[in-house]
N, C-alpha and C positions, 0 to 999 in steps of 0.2 A: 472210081475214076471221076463219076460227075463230080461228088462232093469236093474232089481236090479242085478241079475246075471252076467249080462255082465261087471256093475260097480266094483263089486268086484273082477271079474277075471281080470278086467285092473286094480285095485288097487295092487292085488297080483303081477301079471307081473311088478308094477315099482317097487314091493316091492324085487321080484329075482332078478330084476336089478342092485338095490341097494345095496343089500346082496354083487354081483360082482365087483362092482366099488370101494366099502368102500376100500377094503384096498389096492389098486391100490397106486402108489405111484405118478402119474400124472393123476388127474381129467379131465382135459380138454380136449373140445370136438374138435373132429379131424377130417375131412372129408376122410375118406377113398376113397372112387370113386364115382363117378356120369357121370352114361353114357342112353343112348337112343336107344328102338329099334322098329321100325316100327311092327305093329303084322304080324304075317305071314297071318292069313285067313281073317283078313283085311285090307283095306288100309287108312280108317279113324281113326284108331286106334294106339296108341303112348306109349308103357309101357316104364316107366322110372325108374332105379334104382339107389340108392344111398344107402352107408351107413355109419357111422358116428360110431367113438369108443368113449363110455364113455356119450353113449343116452341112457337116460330114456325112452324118448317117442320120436315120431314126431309128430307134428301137418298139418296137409297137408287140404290146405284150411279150415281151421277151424274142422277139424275133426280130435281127437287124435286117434292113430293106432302106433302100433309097426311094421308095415309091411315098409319095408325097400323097395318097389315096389308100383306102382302104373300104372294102366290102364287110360287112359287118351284120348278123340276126341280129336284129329288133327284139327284146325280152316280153315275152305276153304279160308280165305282169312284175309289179317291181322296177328294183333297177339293177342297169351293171355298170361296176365299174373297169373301164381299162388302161390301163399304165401307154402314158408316151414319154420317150426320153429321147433325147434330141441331143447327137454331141455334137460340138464346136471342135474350134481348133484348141483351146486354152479350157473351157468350163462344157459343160453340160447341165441340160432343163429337162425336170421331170414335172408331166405335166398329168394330171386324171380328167379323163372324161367319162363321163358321167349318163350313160345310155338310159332313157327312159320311155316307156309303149308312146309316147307322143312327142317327146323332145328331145337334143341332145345339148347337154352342156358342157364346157372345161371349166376347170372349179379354177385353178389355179397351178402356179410356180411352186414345189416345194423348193424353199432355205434350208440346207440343210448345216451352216453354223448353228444356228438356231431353233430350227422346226417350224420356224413360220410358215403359214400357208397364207400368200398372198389372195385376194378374192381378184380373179380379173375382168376388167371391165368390159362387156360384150360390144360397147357403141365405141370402142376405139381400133374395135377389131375390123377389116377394110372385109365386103365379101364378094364374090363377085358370083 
């Protein structure tokens, strides 16, 4: 019963979403900011925010959510990578970020005409 529930409340939310974008006069999807912050009562722990104008949803490791946040372990050693994908009304942006024991970074936009991987550039990105 939850699950039927919980479907329809995510169905409704892309549906408000949509009601907002419709008559926007620019669709596309814009990264507003994307920044990181160690949790204060732990030290293995990594919440990352981003948020994007003209998202429907996000998909964050294979899991759709409208939370523009995420709580995330820290890798003791190495790195991880984890998949974000972001749909619009018209296109969708799949993005990697790139967990590391002291930094977090997004590599980039995959193109997928082509397989370009954009590099993007961190000083254009706003943080707050």
């Amino acid at each position: 019963m939850s699950t039927l529930l919980d479907c329809i409340l995510f169905r409704l939310g892309i549906l408000k979403r949509f009601v907002f974008i419709l008559p926007k006069r620019n669709k596309a999807l814009k990264l507003l900011y994307f920044n990181y912050v160690c949790d204060r009562d732990s030290n293995d722990t990594i919440i990352i925010r981003y948020n994007f104008d003209n998202a429907l949803w996000y998909e964050f490791n294979d899991k759709k959510t409208f939370e523009n946040r995420q709580v995330i372990c820290r890798p003791d050693d190495g790195e991880k990578k984890l998949q974000l994908t972001v749909q619009g009304l018209y296109n969708k942006s799949n993005y990697t970020i790139v967990l590391q024991p002291n930094k977090v970074s997004i590599l980039g936009i995959v193109n997928f005409k082509n397989n370009n991987r954009l590099i993007y550039n961190h000083s254009k990105i706003r943080c707050y």
